[in-house]
VMD Tcl script that builds the backbone (N, CA, C; Angstrom):
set m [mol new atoms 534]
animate dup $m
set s [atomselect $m all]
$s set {name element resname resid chain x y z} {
  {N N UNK 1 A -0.506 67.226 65.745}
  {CA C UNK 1 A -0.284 66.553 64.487}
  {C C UNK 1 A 0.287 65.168 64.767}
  {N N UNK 2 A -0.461 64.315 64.212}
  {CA C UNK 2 A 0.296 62.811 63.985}
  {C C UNK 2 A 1.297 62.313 63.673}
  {N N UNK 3 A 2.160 61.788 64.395}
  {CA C UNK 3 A 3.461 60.966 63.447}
  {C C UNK 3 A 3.383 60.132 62.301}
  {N N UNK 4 A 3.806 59.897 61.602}
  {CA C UNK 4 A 3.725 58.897 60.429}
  {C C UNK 4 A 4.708 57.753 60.949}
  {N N UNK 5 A 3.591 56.445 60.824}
  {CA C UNK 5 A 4.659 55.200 61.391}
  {C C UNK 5 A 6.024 55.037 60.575}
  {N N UNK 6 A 6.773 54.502 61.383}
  {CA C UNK 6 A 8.444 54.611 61.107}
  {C C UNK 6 A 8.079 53.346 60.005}
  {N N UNK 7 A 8.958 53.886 58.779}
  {CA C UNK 7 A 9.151 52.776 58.108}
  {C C UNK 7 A 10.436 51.812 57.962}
  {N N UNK 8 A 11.379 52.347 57.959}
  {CA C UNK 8 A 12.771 51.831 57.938}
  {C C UNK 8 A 13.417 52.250 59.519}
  {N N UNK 9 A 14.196 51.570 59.743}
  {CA C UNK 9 A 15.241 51.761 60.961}
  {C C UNK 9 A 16.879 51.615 60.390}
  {N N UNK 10 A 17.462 52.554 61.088}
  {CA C UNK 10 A 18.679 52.367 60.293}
  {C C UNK 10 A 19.568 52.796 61.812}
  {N N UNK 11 A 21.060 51.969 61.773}
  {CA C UNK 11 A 22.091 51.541 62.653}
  {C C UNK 11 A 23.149 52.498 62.412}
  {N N UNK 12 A 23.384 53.640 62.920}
  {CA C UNK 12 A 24.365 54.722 62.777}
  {C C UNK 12 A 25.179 54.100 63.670}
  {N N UNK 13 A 26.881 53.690 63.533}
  {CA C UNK 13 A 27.759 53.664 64.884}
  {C C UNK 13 A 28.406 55.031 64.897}
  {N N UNK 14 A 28.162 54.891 66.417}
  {CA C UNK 14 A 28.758 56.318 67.114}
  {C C UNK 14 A 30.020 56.128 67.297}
  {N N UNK 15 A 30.569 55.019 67.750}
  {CA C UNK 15 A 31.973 55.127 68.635}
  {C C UNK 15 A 32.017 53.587 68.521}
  {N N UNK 16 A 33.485 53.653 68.630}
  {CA C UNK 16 A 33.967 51.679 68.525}
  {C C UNK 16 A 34.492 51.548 67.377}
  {N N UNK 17 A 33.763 51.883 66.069}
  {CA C UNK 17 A 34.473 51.575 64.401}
  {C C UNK 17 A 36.101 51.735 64.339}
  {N N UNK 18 A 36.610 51.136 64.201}
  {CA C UNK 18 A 38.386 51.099 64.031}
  {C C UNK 18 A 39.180 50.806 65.204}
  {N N UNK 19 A 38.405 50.632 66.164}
  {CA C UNK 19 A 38.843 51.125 67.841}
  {C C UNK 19 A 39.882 50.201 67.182}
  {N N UNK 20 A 41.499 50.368 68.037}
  {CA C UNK 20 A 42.402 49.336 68.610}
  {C C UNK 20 A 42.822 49.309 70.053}
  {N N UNK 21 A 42.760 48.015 70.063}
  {CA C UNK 21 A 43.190 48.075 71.901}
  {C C UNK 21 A 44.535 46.507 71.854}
  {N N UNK 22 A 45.202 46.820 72.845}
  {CA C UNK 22 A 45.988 45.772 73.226}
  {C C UNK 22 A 45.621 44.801 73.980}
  {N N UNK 23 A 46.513 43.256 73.760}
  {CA C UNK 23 A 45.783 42.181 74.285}
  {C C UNK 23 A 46.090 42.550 76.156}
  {N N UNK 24 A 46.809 43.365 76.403}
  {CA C UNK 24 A 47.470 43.495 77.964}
  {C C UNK 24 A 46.617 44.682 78.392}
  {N N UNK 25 A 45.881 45.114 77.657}
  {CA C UNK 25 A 44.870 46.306 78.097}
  {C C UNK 25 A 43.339 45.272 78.253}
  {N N UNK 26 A 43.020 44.419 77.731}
  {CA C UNK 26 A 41.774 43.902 77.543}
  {C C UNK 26 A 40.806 44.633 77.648}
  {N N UNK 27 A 40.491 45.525 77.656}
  {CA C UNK 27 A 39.446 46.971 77.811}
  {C C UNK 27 A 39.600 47.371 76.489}
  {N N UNK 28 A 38.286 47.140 76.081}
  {CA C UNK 28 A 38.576 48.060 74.402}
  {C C UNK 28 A 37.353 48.913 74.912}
  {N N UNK 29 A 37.453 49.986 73.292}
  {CA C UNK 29 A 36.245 51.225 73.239}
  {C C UNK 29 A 35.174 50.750 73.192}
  {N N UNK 30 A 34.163 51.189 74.241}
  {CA C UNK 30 A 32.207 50.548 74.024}
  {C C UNK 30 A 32.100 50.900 72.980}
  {N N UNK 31 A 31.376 49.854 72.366}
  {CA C UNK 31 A 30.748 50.253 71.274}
  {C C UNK 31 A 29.275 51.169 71.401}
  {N N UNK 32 A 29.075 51.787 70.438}
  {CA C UNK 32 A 27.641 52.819 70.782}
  {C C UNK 32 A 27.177 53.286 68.788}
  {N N UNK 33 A 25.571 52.826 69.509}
  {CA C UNK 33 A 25.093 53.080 68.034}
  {C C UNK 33 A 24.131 54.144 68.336}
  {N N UNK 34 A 23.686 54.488 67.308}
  {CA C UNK 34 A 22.455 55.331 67.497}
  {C C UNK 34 A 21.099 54.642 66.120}
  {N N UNK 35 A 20.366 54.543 66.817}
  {CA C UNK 35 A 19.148 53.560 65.918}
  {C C UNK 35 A 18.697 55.356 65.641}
  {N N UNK 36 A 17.940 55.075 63.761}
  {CA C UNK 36 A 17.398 56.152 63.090}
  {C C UNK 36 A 16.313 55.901 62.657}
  {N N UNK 37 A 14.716 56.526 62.756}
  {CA C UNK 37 A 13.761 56.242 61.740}
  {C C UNK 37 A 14.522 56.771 60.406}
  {N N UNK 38 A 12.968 56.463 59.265}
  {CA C UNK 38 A 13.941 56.820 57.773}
  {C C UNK 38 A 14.248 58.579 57.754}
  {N N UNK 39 A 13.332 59.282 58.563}
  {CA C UNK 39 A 13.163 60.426 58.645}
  {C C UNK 39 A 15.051 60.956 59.381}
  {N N UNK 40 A 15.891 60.449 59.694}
  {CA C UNK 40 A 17.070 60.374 60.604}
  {C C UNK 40 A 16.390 60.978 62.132}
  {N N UNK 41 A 15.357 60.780 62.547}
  {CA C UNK 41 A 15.241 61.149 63.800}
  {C C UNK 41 A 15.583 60.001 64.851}
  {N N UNK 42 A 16.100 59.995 66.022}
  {CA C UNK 42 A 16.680 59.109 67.241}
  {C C UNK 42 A 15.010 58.171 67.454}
  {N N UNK 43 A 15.201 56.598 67.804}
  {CA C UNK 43 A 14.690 55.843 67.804}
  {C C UNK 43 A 14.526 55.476 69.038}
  {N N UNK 44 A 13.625 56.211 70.458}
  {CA C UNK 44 A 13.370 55.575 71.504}
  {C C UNK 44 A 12.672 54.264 71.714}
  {N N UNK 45 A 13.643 53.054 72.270}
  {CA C UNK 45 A 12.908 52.215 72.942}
  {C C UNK 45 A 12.931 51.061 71.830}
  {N N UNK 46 A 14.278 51.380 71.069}
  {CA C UNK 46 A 14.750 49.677 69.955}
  {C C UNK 46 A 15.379 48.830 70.667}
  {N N UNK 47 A 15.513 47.744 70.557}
  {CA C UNK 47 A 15.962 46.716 71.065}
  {C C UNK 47 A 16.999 46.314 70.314}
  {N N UNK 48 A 18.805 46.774 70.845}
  {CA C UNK 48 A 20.001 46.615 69.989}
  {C C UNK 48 A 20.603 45.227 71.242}
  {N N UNK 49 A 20.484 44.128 70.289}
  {CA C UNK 49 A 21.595 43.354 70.433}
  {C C UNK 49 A 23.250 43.120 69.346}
  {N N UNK 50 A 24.231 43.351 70.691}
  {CA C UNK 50 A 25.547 43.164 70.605}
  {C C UNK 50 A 25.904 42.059 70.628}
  {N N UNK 51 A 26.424 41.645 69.907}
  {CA C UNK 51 A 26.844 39.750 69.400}
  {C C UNK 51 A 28.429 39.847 69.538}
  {N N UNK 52 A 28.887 39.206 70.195}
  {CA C UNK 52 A 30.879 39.006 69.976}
  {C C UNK 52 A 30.551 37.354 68.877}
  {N N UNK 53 A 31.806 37.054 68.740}
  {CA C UNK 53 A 32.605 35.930 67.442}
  {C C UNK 53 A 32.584 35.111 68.787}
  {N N UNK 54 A 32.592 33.478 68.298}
  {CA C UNK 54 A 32.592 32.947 69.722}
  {C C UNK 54 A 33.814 32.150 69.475}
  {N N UNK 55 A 34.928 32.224 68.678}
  {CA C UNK 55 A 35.906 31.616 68.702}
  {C C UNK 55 A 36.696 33.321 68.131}
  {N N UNK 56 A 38.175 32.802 68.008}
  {CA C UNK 56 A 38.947 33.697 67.665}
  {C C UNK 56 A 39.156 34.910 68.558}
  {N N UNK 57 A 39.291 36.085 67.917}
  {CA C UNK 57 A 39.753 37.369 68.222}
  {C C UNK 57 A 38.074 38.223 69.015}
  {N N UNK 58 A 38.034 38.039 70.265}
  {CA C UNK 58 A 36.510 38.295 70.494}
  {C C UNK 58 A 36.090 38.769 72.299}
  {N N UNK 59 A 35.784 37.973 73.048}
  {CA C UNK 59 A 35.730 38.835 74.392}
  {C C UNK 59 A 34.269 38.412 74.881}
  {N N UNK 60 A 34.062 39.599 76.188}
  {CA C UNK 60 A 32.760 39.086 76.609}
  {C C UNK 60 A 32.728 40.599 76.914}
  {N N UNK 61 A 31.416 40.738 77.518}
  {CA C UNK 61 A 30.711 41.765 78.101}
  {C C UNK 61 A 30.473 42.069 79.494}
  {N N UNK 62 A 30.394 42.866 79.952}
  {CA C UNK 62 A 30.367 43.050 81.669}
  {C C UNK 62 A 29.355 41.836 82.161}
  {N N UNK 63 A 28.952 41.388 81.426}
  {CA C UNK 63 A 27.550 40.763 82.173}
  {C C UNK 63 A 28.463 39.086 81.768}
  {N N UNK 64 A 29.374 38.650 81.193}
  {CA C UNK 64 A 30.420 37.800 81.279}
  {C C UNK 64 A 29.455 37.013 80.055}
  {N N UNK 65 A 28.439 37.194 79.566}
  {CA C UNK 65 A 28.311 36.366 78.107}
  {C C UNK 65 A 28.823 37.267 76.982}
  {N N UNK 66 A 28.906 36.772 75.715}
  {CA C UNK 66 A 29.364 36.937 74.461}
  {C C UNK 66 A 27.865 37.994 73.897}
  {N N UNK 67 A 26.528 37.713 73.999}
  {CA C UNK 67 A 25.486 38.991 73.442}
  {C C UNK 67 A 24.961 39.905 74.888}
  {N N UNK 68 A 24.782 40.586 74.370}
  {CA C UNK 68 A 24.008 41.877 75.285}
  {C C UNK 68 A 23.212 42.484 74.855}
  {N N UNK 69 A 22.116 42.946 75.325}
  {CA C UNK 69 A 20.796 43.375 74.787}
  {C C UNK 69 A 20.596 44.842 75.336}
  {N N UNK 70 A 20.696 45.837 74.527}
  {CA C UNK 70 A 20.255 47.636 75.081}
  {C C UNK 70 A 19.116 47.640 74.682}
  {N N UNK 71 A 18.515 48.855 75.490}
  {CA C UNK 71 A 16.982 49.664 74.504}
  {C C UNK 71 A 17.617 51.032 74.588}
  {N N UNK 72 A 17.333 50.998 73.557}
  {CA C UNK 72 A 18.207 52.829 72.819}
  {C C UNK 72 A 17.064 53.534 74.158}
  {N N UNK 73 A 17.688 54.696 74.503}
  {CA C UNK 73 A 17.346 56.059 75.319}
  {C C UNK 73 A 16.869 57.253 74.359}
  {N N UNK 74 A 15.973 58.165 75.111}
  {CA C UNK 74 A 15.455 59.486 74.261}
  {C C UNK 74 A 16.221 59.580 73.142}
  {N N UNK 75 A 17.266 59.896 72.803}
  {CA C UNK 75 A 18.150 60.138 71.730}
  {C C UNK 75 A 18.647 59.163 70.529}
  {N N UNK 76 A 17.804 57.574 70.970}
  {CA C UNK 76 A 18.438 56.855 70.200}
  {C C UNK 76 A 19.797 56.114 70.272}
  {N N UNK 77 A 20.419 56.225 71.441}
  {CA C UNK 77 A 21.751 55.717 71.801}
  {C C UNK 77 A 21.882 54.385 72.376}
  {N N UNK 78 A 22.182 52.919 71.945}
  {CA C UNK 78 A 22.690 52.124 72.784}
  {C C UNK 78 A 23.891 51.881 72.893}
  {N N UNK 79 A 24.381 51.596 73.946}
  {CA C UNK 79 A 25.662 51.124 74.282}
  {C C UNK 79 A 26.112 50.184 74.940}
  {N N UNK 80 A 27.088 49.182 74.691}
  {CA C UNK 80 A 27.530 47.983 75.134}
  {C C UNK 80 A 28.494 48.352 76.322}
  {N N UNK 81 A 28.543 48.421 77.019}
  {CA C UNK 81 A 29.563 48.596 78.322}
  {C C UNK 81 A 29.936 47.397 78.771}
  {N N UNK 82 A 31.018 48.105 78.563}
  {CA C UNK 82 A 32.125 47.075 79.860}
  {C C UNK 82 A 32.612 45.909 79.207}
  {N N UNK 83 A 32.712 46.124 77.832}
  {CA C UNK 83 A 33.448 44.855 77.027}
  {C C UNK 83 A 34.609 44.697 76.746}
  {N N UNK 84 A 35.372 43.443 77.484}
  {CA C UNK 84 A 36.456 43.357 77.750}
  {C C UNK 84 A 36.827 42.065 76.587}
  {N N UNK 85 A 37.970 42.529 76.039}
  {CA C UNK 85 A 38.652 41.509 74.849}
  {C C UNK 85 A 39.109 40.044 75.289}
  {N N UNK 86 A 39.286 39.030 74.604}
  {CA C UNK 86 A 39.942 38.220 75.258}
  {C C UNK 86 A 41.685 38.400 75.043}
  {N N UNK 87 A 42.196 37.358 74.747}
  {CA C UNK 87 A 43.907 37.432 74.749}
  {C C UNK 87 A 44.292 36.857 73.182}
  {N N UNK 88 A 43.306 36.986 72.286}
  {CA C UNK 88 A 43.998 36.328 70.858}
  {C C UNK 88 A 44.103 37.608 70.204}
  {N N UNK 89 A 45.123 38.113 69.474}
  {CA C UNK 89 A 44.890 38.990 68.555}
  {C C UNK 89 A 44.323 38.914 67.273}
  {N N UNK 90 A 43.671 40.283 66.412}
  {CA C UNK 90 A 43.323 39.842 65.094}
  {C C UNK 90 A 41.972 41.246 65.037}
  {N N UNK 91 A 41.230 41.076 64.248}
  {CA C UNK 91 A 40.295 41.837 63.827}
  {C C UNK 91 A 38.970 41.502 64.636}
  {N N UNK 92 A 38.281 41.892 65.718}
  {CA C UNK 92 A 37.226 41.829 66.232}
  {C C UNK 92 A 36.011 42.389 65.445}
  {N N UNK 93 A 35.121 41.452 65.310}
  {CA C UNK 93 A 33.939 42.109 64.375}
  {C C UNK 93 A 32.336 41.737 65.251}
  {N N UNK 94 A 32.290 43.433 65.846}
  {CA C UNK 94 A 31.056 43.196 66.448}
  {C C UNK 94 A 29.656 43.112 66.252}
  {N N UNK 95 A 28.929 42.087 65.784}
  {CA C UNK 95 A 27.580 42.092 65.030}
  {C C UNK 95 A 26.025 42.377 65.750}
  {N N UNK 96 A 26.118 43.854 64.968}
  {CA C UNK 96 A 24.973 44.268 66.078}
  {C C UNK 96 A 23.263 44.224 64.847}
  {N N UNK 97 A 22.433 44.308 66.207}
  {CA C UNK 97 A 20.913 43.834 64.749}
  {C C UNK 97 A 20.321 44.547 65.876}
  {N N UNK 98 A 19.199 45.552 65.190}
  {CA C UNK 98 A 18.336 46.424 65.939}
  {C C UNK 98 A 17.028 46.043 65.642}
  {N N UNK 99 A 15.963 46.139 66.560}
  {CA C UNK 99 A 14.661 45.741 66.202}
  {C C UNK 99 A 13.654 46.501 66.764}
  {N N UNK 100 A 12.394 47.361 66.193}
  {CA C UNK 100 A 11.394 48.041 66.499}
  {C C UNK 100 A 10.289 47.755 65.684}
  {N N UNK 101 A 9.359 47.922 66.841}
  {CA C UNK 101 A 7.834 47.668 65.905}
  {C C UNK 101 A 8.184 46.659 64.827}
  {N N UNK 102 A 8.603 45.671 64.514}
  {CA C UNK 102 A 8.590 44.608 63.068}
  {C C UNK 102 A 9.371 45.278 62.584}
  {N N UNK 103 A 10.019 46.305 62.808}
  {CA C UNK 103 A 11.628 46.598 61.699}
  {C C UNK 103 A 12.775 46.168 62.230}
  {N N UNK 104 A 14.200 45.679 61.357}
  {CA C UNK 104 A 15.299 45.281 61.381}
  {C C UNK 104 A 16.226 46.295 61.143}
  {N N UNK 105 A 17.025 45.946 61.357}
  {CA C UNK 105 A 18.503 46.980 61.002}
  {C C UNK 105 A 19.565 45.625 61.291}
  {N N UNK 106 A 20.704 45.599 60.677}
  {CA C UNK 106 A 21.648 45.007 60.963}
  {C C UNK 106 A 23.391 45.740 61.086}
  {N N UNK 107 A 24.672 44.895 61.047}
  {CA C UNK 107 A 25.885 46.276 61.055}
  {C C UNK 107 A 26.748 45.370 61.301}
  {N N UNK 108 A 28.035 45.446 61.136}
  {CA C UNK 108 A 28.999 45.565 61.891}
  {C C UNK 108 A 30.109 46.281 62.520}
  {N N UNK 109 A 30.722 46.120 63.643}
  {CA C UNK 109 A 31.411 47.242 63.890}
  {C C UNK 109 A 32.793 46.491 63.929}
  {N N UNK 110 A 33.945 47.077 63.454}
  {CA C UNK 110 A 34.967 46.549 63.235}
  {C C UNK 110 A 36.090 47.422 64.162}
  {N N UNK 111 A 36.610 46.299 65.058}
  {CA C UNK 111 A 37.855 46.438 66.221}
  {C C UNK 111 A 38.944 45.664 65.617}
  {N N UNK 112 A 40.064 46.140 66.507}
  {CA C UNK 112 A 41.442 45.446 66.257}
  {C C UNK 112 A 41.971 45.019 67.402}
  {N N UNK 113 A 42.280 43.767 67.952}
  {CA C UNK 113 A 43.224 43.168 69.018}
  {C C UNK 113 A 44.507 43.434 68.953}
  {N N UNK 114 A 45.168 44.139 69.286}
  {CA C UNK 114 A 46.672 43.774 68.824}
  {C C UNK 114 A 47.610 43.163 70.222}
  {N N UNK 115 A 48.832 42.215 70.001}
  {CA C UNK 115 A 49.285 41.706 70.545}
  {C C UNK 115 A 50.760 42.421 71.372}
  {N N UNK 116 A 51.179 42.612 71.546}
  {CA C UNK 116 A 52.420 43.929 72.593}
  {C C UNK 116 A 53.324 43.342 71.427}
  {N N UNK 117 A 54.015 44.277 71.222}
  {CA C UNK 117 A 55.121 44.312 70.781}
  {C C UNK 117 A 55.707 43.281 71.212}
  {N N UNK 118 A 56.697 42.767 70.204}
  {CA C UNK 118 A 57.791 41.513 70.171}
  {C C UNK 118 A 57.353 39.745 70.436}
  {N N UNK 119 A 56.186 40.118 70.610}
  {CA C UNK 119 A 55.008 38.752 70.830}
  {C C UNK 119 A 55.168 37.952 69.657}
  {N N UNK 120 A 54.660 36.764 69.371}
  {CA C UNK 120 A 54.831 35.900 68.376}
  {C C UNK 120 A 53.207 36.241 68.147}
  {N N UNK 121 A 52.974 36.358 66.667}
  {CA C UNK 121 A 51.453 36.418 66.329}
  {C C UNK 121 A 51.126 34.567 66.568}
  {N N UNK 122 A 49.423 35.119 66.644}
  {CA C UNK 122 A 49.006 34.006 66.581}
  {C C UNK 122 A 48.305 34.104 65.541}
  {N N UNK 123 A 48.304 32.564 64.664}
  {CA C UNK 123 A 47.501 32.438 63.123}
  {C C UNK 123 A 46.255 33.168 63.245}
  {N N UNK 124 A 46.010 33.584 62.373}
  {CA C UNK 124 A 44.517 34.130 61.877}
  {C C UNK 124 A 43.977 33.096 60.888}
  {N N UNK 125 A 42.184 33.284 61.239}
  {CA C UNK 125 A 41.744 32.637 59.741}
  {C C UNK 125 A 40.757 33.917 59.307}
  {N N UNK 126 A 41.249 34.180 58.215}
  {CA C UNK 126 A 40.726 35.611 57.125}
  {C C UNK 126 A 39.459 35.067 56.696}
  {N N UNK 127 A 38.730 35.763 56.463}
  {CA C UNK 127 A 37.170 35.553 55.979}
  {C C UNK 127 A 36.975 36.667 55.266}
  {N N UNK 128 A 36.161 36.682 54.519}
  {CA C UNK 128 A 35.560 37.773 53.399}
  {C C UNK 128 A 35.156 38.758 54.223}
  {N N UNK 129 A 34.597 40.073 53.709}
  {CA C UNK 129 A 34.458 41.254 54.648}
  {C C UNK 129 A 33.102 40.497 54.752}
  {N N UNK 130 A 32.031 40.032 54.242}
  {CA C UNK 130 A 30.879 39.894 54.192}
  {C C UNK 130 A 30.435 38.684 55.075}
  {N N UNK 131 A 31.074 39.027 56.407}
  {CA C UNK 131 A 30.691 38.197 57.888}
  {C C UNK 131 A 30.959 36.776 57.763}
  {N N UNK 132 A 32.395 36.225 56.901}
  {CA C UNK 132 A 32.153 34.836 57.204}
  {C C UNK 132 A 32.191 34.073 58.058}
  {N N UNK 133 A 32.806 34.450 59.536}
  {CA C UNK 133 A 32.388 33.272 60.570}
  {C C UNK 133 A 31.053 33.326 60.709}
  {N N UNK 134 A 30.549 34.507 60.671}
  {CA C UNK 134 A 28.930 34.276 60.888}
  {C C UNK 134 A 27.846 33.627 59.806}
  {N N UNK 135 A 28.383 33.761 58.614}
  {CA C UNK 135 A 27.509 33.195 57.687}
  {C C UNK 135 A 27.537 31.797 57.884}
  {N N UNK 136 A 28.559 31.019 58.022}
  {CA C UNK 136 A 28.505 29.732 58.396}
  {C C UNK 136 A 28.468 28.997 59.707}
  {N N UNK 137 A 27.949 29.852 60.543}
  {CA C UNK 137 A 27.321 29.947 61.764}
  {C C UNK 137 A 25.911 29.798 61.662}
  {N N UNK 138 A 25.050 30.858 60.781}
  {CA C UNK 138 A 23.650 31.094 60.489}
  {C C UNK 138 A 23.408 29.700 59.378}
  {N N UNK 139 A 24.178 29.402 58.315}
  {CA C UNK 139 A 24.364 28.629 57.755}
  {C C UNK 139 A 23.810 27.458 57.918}
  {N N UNK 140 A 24.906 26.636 58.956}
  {CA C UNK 140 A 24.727 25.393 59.934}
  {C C UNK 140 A 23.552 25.247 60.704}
  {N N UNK 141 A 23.526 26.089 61.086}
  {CA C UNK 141 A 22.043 26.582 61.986}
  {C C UNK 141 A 20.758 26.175 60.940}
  {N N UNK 142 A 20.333 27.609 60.059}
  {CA C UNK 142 A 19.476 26.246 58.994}
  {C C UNK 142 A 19.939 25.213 58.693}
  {N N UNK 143 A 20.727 24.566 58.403}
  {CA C UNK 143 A 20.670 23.320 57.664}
  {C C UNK 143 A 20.573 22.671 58.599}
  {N N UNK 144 A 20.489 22.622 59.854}
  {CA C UNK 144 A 20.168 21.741 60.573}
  {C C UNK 144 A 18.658 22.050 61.046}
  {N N UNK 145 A 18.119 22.789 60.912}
  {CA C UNK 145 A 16.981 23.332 61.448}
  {C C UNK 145 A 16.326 22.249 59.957}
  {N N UNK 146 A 16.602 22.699 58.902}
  {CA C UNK 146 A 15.811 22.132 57.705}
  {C C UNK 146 A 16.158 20.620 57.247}
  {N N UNK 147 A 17.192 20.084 58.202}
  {CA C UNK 147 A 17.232 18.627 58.393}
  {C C UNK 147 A 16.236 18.120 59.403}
  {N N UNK 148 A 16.243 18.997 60.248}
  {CA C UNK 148 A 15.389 18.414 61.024}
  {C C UNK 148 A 13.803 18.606 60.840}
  {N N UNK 149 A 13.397 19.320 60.121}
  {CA C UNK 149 A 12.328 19.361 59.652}
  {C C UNK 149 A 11.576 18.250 58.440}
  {N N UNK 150 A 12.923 18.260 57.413}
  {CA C UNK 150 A 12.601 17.099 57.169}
  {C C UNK 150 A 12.506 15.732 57.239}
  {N N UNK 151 A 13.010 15.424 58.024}
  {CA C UNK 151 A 12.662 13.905 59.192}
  {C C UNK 151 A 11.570 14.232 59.927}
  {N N UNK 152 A 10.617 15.343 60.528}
  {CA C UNK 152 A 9.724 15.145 60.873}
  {C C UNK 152 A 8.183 15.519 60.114}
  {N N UNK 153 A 8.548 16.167 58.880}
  {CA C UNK 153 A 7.479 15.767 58.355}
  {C C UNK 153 A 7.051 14.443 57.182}
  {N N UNK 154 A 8.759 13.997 56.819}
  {CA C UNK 154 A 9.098 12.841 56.952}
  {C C UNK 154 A 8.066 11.423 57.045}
  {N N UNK 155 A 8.409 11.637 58.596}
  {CA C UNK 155 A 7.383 10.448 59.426}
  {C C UNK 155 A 6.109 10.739 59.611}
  {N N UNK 156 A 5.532 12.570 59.130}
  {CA C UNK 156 A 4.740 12.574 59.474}
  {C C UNK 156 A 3.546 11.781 58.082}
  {N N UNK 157 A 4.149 11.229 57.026}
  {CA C UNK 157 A 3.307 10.923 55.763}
  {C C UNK 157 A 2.857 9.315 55.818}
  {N N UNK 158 A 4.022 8.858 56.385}
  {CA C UNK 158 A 4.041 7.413 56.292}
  {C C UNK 158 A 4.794 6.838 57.708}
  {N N UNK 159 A 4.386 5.397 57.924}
  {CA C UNK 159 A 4.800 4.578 58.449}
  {C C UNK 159 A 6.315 4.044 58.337}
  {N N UNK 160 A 6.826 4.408 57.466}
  {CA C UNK 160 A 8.077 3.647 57.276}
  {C C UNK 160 A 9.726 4.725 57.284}
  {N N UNK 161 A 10.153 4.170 57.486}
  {CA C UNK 161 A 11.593 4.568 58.491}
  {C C UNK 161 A 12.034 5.944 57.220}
  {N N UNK 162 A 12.343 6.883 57.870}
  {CA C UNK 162 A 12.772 8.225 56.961}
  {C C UNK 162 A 14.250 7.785 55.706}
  {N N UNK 163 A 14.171 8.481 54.913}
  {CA C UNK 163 A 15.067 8.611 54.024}
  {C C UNK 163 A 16.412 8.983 54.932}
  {N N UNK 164 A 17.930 8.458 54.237}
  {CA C UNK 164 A 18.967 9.318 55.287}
  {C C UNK 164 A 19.305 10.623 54.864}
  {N N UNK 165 A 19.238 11.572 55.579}
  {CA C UNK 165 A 19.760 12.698 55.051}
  {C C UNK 165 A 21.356 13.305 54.994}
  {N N UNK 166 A 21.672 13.759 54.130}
  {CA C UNK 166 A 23.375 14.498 53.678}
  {C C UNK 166 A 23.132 15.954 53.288}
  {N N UNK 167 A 23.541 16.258 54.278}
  {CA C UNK 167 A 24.408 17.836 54.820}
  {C C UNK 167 A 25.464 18.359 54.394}
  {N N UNK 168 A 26.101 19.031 53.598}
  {CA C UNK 168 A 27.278 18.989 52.719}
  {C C UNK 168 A 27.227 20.914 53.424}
  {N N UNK 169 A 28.982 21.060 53.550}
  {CA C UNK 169 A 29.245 22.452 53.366}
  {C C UNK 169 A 30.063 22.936 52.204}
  {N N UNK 170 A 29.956 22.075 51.539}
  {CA C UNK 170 A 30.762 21.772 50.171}
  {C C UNK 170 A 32.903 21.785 50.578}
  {N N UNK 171 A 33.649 22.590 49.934}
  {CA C UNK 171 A 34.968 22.281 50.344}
  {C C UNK 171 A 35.139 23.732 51.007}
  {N N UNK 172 A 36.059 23.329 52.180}
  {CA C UNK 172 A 36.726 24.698 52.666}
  {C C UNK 172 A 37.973 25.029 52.319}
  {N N UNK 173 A 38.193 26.507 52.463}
  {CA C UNK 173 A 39.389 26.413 51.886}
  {C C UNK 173 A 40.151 27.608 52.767}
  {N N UNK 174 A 41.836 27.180 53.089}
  {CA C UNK 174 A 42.025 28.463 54.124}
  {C C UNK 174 A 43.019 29.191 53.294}
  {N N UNK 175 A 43.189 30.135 53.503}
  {CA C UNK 175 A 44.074 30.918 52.956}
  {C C UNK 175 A 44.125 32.147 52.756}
  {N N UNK 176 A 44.534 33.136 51.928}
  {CA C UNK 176 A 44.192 34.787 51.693}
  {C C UNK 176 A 42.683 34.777 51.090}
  {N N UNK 177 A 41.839 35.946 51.711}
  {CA C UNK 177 A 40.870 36.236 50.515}
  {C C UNK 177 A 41.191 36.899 49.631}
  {N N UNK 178 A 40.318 36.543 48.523}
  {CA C UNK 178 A 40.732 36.918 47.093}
  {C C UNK 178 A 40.033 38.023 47.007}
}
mol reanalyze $m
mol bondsrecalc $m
mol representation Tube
mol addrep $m
């Protein structure tokens, strides 16, 4: 009997969600997902990249960059090994995105840095639960991608010198989220 092609993929985390580790331990819990068709059966052979924050509360990976790339095993399991924290404390938020056959999955997995006892904290900047260092990461990224697009199709109409373009992130603002 035939399989029916997978339609959805979906990002179960196994292990890592809440982890806390200390900044004098720098060894936190691997993170580990398990990729699902819609059917919940294990997803051999997805392609899970692990993303760290590249400022703040964040770390690297055994392989000493900030992403790492698994292919889930028979069961559907990838795992990030050997990710070691850096020395800022605060909320680590690990952004993982799974990909098979033309399907997506996205996630985050949420860690805690904490600093040893009697330490002076260091400032945090709070962001909405809804990934804001990364949104204005992806953000910047288009708008520069779509600045630059339009300067080159731009020049591609006419002879004469492009319009200037303005990039606005409108106002920032730091403080508690609301």
């Amino acid at each position: 009997m035939a399989q029916n092609p997978v339609a959805r993929i979906d990002i179960v985390v196994v292990e890592g969600e809440g982890a806390t580790s200390n900044i004098r331990q720098r060894v936190t819990r691997d993170p580990v997902v398990r990729i699902e068709d819609d059917d919940h059966r294990p997803v051999f052979g997805a392609a899970v990249v692990f993303a760290l924050p590249v400022s703040g509360a964040s770390g690297e990976f055994a392989n000493g960059s900030k992403t790492l790339t698994v292919v889930t095993d028979k069961t559907g399991l990838a795992t990030a090994q050997g990710l070691k924290a850096n020395d800022v404390p605060g909320k680590l938020q690990i952004y993982v995105t799974a990909s098979y056959q033309g399907l997506r999955a996205r996630t985050l997995i949420n860690q805690v840095i904490q600093a040893p006892p009697g330490s002076r904290p260091t400032p945090t900047i709070h962001s909405s639960s809804s990934g804001g260092k990364w949104k204005w990461v992806l953000l910047g990224i288009a708008a520069g991608a779509g600045g630059g697009t339009a300067v080159y199709f731009g020049n591609r109409k006419s002879n004469s010198p492009p319009a200037p373009i303005s990039i606005s992130t409108g106002s920032v603002v730091f403080g508690n989220p609301r």
